[in-house]
Backbone as CSV, one residue per row, in Angstrom:
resi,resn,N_x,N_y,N_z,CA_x,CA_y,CA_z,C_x,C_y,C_z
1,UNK,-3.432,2.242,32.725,-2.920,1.709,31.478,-3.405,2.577,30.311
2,UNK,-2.732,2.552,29.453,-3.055,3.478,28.211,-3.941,2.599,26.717
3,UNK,-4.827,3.388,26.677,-5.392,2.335,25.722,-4.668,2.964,24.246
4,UNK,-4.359,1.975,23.513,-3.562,2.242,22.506,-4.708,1.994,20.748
5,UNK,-4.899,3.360,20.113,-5.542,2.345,18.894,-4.444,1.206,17.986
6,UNK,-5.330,0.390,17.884,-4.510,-1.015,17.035,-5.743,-1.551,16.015
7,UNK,-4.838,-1.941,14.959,-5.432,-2.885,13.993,-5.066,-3.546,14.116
8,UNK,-4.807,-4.710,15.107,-4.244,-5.943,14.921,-5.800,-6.656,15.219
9,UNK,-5.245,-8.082,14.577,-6.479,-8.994,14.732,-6.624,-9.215,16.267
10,UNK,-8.048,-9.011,16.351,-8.530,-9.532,17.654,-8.384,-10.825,18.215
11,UNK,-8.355,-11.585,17.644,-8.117,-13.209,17.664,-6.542,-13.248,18.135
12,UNK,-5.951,-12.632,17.906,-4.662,-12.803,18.719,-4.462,-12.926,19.613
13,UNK,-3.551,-14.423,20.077,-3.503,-14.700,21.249,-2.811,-13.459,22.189
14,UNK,-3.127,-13.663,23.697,-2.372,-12.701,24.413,-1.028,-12.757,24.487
15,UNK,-0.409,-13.489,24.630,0.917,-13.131,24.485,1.368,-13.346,22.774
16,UNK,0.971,-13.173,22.376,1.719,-12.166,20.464,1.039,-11.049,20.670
17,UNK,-0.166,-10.487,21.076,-0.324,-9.307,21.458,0.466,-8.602,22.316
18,UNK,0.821,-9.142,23.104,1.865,-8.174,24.117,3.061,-8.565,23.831
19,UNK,3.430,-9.650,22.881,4.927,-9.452,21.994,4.974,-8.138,21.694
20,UNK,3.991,-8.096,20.270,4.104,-7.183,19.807,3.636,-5.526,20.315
21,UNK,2.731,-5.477,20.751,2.848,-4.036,21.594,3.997,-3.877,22.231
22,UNK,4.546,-4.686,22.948,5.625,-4.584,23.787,6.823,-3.598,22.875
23,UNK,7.256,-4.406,21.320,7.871,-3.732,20.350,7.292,-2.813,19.938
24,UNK,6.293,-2.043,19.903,5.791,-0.378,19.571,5.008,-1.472,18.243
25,UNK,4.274,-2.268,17.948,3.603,-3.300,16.409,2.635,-3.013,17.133
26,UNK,1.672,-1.571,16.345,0.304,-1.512,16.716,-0.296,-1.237,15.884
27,UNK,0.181,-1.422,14.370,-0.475,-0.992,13.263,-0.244,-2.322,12.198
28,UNK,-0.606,-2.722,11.565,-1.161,-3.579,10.671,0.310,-3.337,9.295
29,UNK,-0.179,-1.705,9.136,1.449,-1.391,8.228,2.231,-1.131,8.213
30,UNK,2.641,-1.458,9.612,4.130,-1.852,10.436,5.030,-2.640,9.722
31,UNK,3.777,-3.798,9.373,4.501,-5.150,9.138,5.283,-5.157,7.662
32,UNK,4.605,-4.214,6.976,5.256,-3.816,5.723,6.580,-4.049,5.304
33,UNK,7.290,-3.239,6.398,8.570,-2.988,7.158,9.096,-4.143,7.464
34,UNK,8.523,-4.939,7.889,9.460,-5.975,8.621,9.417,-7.419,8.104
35,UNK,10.507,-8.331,7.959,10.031,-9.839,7.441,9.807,-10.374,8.756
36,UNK,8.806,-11.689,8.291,8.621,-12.312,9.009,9.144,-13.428,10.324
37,UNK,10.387,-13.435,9.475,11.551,-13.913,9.990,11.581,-13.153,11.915
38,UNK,11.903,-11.686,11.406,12.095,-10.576,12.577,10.659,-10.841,13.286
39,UNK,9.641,-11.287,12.951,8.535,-11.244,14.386,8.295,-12.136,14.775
40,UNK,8.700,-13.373,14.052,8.842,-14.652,14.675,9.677,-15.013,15.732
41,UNK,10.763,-13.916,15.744,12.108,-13.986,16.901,11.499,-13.375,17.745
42,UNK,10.449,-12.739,17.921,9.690,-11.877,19.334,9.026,-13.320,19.821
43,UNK,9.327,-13.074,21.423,8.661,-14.332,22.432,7.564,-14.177,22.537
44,UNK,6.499,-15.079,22.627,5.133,-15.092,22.085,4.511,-15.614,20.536
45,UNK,5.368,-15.186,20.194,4.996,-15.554,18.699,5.477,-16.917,17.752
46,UNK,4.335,-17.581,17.198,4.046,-18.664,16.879,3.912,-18.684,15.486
47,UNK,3.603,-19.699,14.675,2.935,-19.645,13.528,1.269,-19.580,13.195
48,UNK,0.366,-20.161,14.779,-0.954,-19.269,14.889,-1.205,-17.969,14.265
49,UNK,-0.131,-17.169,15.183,-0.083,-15.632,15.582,0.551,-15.435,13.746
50,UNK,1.566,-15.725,13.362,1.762,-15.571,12.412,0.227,-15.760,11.393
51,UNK,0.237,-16.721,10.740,-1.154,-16.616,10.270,-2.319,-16.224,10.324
52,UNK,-2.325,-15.140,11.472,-3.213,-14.332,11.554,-3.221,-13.431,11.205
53,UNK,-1.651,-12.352,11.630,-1.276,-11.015,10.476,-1.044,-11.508,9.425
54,UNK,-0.618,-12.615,8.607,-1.105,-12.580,7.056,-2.414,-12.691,6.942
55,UNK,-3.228,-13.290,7.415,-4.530,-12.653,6.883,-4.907,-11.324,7.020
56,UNK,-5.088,-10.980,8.086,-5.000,-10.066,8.449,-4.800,-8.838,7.178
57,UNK,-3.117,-9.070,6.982,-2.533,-7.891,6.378,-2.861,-8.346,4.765
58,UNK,-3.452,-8.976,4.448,-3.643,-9.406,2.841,-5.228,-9.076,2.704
59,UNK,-6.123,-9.117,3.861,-7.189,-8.660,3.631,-7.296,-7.058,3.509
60,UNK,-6.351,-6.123,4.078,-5.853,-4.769,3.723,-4.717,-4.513,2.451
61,UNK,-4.782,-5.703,1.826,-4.106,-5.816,0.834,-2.522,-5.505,0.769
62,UNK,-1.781,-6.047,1.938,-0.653,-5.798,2.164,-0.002,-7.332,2.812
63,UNK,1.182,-6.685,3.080,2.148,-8.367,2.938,3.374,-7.649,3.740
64,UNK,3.971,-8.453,3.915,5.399,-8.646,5.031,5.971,-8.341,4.228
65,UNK,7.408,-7.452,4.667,8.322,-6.764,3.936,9.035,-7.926,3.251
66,UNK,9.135,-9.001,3.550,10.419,-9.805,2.813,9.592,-10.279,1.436
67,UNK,8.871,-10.349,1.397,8.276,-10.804,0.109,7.887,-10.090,-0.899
């Protein structure tokens, strides 16, 4: 297996982690790019998982593209 660097929160459950790796989301300012809407439609992903890349991405002082 390939170890991949990621900033995603550690606290992420395993499957929104392998949602999102699965989609190439291994960087934090990915999400920039994308609304929230679009990663909520990836299987795995919750509003947990959600509320974790907003913290996450607001403690790097960044935010989801739709807003």
């Amino acid at each position: 297996m390939i170890n991949i660097e990621s900033d995603l929160p550690t606290e992420l459950a395993k499957p929104a982690r392998r949602a999102l790796v699965g989609e190439g989301y291994v960087h934090l300012d990915q999400f920039t790019q994308l609304s929230e809407a679009e990663i909520l439609q990836l299987h795995g992903m919750g509003p947990k998982a959600m509320e974790q890349l907003r913290r996450a991405l607001a403690a790097k002082g960044l935010t989801f593209g739709d807003k």
